[in-house]
N, C-alpha and C positions, 0 to 999 in steps of 0.2 A: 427491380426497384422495390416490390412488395418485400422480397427479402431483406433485403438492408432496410426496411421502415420497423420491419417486424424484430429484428436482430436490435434496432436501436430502442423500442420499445419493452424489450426483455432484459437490455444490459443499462439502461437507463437508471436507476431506481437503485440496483447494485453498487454503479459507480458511482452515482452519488453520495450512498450509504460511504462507500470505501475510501474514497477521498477526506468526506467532514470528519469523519471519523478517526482517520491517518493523522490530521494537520489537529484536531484538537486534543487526540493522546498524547503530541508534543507540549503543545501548549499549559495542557492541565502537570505533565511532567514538571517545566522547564517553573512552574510555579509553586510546585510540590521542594522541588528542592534551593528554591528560594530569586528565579528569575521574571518579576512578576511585566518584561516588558509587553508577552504577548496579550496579558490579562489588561492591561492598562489598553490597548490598541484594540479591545472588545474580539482579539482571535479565541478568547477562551470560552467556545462556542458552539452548540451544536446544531445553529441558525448554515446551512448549506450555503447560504449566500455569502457570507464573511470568507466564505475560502475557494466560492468559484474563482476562477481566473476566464474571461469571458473568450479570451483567444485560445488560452492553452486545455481549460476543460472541456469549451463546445468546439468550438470554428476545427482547431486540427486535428482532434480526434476526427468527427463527424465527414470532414473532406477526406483528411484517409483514409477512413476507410470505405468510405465511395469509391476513392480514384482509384483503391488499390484490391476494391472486394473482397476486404476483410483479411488480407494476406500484412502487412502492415497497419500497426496500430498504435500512436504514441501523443500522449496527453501529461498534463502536471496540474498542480493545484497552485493557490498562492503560497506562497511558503510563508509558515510562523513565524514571525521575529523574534527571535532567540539570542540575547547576551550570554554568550556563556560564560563570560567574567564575572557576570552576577549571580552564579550558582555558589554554593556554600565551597564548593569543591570540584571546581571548573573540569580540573581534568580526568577524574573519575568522574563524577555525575554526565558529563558530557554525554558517556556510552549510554547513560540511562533514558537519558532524556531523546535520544535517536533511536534506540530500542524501542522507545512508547510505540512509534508511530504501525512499524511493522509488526508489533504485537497486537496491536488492536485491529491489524487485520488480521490475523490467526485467530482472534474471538471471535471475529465479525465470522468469518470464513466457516468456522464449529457452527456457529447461528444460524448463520444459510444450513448448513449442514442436516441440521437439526428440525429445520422447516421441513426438507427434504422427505426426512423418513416421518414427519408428522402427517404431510400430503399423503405417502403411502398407507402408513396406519389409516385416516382417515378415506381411506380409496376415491382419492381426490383424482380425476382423471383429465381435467383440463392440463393442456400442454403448456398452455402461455406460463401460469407459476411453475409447474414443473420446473421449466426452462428458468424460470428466474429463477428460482434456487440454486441450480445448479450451475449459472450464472455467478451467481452470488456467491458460491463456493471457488470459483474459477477468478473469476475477476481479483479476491481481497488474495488467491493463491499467488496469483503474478502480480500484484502490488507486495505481498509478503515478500517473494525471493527478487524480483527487481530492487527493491527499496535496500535490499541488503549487501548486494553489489559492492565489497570494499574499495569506491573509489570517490571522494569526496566531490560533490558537496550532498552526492544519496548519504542516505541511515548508514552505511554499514562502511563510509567512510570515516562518516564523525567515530564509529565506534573504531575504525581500529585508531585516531587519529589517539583516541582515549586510552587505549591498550598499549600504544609501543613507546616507547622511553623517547624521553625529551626530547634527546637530539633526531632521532628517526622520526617523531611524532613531527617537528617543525617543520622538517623537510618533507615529510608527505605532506601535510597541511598545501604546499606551496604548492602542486597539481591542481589543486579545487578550481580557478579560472579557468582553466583548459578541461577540468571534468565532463561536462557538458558534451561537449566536440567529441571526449573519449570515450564515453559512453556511446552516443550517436553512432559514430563509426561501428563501435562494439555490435550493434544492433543491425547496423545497415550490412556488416560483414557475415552474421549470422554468430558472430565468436562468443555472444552473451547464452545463446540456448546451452552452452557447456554450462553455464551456473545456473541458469533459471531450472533446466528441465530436471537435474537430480537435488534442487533445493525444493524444487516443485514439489517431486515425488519423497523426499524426506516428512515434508509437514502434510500431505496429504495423508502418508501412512500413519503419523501422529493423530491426525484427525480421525480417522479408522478406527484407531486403537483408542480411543476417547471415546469413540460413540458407540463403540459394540456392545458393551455393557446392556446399555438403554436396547440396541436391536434383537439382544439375544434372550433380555427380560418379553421384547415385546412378539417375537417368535414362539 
C-alpha cells in the first residue's frame, strides 16, 4: 500500500500537467482557427479543474490501479467541445485542431525531460522528483501515442477522418460510437502495445535527439 500512495504521489502532478494541458491545446486550436465554442464554455483554460472529470480522472484510474497493481491503467479527461463546422476549414483544420492535443504532450514530455538532466546537472539526489520527471516524461509519452490511435473519437482518428477523401472520410467517421468499446478491447487484448510501444520509442528517440545538444554542451 506504501507503494501505490508513493507511485500516486509521483505520477499525480504529471497527470495533471498532461491532461490540462491535452484538452486546452485543443481548445486554444479549435479557437485559433476560428471555433470559439470551447472558449465561450470557459474550457479555454489552464485552471485543471475545467477538465477534471471527477470519475474518469480520479475514481478509475486510482481503483485500477489498486485492483490491478499497476498492471492496468486507464483514465480520460472531459473532453472539449469542439464544432468542427465552425472552423474556417472543417475538413483540413480538423487534423490540426486533434494534433494540438498530443503535441502538447511531446512539449510537456521534452519539459519533464529537460527537468530531468537539470536535477542531474544540479546533483539533485532526492528520488521522489527524480521519479516525477521521469514520470513526467513517461506519462505525456503514453498520452502522446495513445491519443494517436487512428480510431475515432481519440486525436488520430479525427486526423485521419481529416486526411481521407469524403466518401472514405464519412464512412470512417460512423465507427466513432463504437470507438470506445474498440479501443477497450484493443487494450484489454493487449493488440494496442503494437502501436503504443514503437510510437513510444519513435518520440522518445526524437526527444533524445532534441536534448543532446544541451547534454553534450553540459558534459
Amino acid at each position: 500500500m506504501n507503494d501505490i500512495i508513493q507511485t500516486i504521489a509521483v505520477y499525480a502532478l504529471p497527470v495533471l500537467f498532461a491532461i490540462t494541458l491535452h484538452e486546452a491545446a485543443h481548445a486554444y486550436a479549435a479557437k485559433y482557427f476560428g471555433d470559439n465554442t470551447a472558449y465561450a464554455q470557459g474550457r479555454m483554460s489552464l485552471n485543471p479543474l475545467k477538465h477534471i472529470d471527477p470519475l474518469g480522472t480520479i475514481v478509475i484510474p486510482v481503483v485500477l490501479y489498486i485492483a490491478t497493481g499497476g498492471a492496468f491503467l486507464f483514465g480520460y479527461a472531459k473532453p472539449v467541445p469542439i464544432n468542427f463546422g465552425a472552423l474556417r476549414n472543417p475538413k483540413k483544420q480538423m487534423a490540426w485542431v486533434a494534433l494540438a492535443g498530443p503535441m502538447a504532450n511531446f512539449v510537456m514530455a521534452f519539459l519533464w525531460l529537460l527537468a530531468s538532466v537539470a536535477l542531474t546537472v544540479a546533483q539533485v539526489h532526492e528520488e521522489f522528483f527524480i521519479a516525477m520527471a521521469r514520470g513526467g516524461v513517461l506519462t505525456n509519452l503514453v498520452m502522446f501515442a495513445f491519443n494517436l490511435f487512428p480510431i475515432p473519437p481519440l486525436d488520430g482518428g479525427r486526423i485521419m477522418t481529416s486526411i481521407l477523401p469524403n466518401r472514405l472520410a464519412y464512412r470512417f467517421a460512423q465507427i466513432e460510437p463504437y470507438g470506445f468499446f474498440i479501443v477497450m478491447f484493443l487494450v484489454v487484448m493487449k493488440v494496442l502495445y503494437f502501436w503504443m510501444t514503437p510510437v513510444m520509442m519513435l518520440a522518445s528517440t526524437a526527444l533524445q535527439l532534441l536534448v543532446s545538444p544541451l547534454t553534450l554542451f553540459l558534459n
